[in-house]
N, CA and C atoms as an extended XYZ file, in Angstrom:
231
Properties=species:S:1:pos:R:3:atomname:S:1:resname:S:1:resid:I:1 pbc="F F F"
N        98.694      127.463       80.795 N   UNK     1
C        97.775      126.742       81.643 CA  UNK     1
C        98.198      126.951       83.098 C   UNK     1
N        97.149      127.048       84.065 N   UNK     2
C        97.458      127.088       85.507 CA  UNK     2
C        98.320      126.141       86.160 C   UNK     2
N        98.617      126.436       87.122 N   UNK     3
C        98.791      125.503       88.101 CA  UNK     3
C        98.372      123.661       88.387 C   UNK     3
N        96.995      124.740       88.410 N   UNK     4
C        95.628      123.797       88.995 CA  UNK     4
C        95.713      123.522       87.931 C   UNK     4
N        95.185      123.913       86.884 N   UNK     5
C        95.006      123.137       85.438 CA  UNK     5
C        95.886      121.888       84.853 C   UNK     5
N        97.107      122.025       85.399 N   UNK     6
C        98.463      120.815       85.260 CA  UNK     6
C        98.365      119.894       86.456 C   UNK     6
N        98.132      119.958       87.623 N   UNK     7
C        97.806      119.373       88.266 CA  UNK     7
C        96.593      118.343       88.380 C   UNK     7
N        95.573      118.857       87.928 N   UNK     8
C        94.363      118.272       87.065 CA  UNK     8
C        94.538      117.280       86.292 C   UNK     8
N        95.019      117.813       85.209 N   UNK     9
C        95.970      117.097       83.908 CA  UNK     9
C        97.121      116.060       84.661 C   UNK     9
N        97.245      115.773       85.388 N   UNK    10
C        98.780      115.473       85.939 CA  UNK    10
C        97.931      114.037       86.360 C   UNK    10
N        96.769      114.543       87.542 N   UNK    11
C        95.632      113.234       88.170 CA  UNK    11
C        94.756      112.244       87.061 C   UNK    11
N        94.252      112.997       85.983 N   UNK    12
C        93.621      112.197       85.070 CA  UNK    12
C        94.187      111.497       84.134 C   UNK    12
N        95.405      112.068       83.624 N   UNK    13
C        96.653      111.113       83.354 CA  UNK    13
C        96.923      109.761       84.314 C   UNK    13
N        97.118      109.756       85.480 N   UNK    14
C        97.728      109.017       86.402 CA  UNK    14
C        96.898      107.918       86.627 C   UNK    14
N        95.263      108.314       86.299 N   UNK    15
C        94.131      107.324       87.296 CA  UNK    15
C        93.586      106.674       85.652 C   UNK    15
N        93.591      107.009       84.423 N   UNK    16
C        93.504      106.612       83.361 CA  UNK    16
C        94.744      105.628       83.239 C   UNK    16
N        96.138      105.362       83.848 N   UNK    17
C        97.208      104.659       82.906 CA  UNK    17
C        97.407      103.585       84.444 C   UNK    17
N        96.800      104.092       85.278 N   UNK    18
C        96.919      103.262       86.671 CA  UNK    18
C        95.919      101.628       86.451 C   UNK    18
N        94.873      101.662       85.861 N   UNK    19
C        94.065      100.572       85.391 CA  UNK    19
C        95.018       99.490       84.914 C   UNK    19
N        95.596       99.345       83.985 N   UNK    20
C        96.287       98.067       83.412 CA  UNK    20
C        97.563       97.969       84.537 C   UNK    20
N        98.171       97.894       85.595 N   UNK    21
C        98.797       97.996       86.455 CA  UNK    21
C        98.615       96.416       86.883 C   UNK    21
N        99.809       95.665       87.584 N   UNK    22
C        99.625       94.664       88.130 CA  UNK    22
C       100.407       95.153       89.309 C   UNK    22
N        99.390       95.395       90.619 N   UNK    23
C        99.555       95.449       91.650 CA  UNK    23
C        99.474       94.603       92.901 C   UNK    23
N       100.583       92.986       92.387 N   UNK    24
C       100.345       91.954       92.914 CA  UNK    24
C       101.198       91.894       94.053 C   UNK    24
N       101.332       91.049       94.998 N   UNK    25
C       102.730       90.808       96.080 CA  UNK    25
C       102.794       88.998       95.092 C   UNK    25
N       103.721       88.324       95.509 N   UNK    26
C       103.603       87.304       95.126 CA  UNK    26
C       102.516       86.099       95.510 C   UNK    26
N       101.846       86.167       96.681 N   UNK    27
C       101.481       85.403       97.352 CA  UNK    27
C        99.647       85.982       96.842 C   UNK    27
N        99.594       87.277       96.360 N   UNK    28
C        98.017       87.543       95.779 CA  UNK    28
C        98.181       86.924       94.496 C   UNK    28
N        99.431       87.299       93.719 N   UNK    29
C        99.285       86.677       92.188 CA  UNK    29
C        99.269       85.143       91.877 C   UNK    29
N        99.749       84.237       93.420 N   UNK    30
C        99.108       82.863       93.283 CA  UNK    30
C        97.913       82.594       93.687 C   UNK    30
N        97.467       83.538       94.535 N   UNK    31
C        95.809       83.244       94.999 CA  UNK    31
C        94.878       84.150       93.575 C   UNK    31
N        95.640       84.938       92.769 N   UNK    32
C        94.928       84.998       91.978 CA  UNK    32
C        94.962       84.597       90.597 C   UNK    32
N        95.689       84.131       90.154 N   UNK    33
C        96.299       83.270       89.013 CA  UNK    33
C        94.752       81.745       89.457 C   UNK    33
N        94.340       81.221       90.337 N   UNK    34
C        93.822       80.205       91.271 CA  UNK    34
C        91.936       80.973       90.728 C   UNK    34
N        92.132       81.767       91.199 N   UNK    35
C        90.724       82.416       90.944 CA  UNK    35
C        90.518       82.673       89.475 C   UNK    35
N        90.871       83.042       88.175 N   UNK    36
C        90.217       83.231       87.031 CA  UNK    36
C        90.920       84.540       86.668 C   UNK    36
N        90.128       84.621       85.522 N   UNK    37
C        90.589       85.981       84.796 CA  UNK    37
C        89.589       87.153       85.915 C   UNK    37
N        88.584       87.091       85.476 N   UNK    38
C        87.604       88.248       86.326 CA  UNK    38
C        88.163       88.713       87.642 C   UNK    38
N        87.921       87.433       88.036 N   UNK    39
C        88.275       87.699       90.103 CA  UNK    39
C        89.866       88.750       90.076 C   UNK    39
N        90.725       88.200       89.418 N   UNK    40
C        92.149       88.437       89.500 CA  UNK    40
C        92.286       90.220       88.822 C   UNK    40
N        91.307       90.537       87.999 N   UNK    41
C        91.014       91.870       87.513 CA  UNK    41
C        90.561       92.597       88.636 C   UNK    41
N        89.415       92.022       89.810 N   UNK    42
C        88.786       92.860       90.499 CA  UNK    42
C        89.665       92.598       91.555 C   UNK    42
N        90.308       91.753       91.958 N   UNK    43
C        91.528       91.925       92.774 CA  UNK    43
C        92.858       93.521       92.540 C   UNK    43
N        93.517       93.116       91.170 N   UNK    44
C        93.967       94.086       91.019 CA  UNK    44
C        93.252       95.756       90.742 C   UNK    44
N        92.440       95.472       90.507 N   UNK    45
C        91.873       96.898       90.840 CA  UNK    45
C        91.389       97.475       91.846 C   UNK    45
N        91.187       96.308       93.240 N   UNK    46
C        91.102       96.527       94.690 CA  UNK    46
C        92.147       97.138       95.199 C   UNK    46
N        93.638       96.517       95.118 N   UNK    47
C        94.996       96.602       96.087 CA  UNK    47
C        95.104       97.704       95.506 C   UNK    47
N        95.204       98.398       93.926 N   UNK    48
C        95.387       99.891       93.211 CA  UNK    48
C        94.200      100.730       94.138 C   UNK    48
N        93.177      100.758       94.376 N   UNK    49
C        92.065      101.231       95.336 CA  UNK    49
C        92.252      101.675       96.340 C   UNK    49
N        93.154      100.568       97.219 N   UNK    50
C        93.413      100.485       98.821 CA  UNK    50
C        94.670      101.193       98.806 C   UNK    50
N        95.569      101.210       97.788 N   UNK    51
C        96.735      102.024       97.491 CA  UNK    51
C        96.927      103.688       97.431 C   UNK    51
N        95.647      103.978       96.692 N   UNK    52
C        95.388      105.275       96.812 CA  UNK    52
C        95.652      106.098       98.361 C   UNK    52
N        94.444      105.708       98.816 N   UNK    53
C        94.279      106.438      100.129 CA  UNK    53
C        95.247      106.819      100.888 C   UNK    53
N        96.559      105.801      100.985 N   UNK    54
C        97.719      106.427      101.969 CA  UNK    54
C        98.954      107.790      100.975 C   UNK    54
N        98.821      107.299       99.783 N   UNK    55
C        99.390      108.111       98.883 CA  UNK    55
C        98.507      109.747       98.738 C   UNK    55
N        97.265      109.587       98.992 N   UNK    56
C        96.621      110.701       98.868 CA  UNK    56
C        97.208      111.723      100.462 C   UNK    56
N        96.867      110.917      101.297 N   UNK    57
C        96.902      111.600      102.495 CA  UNK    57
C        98.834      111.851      102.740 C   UNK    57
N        99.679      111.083      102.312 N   UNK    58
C       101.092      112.114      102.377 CA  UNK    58
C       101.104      113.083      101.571 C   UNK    58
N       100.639      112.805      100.141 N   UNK    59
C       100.614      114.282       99.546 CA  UNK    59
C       100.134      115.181      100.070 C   UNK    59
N        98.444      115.324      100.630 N   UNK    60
C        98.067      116.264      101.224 CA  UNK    60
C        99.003      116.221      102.654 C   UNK    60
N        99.665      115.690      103.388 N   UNK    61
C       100.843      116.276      104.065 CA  UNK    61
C       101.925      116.680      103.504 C   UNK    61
N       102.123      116.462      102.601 N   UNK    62
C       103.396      117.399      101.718 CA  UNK    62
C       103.371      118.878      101.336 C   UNK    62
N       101.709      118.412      100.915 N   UNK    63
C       101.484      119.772       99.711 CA  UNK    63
C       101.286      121.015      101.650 C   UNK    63
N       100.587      120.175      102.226 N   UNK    64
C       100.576      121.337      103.555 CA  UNK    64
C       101.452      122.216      104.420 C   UNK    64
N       102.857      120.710      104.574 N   UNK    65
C       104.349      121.041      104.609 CA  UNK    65
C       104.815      122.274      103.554 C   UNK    65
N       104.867      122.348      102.551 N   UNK    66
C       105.592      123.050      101.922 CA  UNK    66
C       104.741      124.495      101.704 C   UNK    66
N       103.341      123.893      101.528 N   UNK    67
C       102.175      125.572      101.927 CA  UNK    67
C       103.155      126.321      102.930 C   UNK    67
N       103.387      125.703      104.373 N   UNK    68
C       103.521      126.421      105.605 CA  UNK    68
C       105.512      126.696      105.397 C   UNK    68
N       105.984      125.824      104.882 N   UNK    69
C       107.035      126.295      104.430 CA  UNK    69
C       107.225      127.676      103.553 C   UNK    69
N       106.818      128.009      102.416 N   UNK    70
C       106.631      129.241      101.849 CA  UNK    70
C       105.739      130.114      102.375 C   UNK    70
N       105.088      130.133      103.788 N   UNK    71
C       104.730      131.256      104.149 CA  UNK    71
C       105.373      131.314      105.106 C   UNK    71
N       106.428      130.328      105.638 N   UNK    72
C       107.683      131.033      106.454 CA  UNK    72
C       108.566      131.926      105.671 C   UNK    72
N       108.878      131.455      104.480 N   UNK    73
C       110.112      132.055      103.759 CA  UNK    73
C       109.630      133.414      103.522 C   UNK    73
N       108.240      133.548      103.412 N   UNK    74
C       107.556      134.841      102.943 CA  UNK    74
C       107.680      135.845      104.099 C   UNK    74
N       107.056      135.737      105.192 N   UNK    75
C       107.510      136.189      106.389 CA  UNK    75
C       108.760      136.504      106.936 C   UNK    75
N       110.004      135.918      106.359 N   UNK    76
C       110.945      136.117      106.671 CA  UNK    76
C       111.869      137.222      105.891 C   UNK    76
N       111.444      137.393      104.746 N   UNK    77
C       111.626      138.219      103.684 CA  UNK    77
C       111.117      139.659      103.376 C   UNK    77
């Protein structure tokens, strides 16, 4: 399998087992413990939501870092 193909495999793994996650601080899991079962579900599946986005954007600075890294090493070689 590719690259891409494990990488693929790697994301749909991650965003399938990320759902049952309790992504509380203490102070949401008393404001949501307060709200119900429902609310406290769409809570935690908000902060997992809002979580994404900064994790997406260092990877895509990582994965760019290390792109421009191996086409130094390549160049140098």
């Amino acid at each position: 399998m590719s690259k891409k193909g494990w990488l693929l495999m790697l994301c749909i793994s991650l965003t399938a087992f990320s759902a049952p996650l309790f992504a509380q601080c203490s102070i949401c899991t008393k404001t949501a413990s307060q709200l119900g079962e429902g609310p406290a579900s769409a809570l935690n599946s908000a902060i997992i939501y809002l979580a994404a986005a900064p994790f997406m954007v260092m990877g895509y600075i990582g994965w760019r870092w290390w792109k421009n890294e191996k086409a130094i090493e390549k160049a140098a070689s």
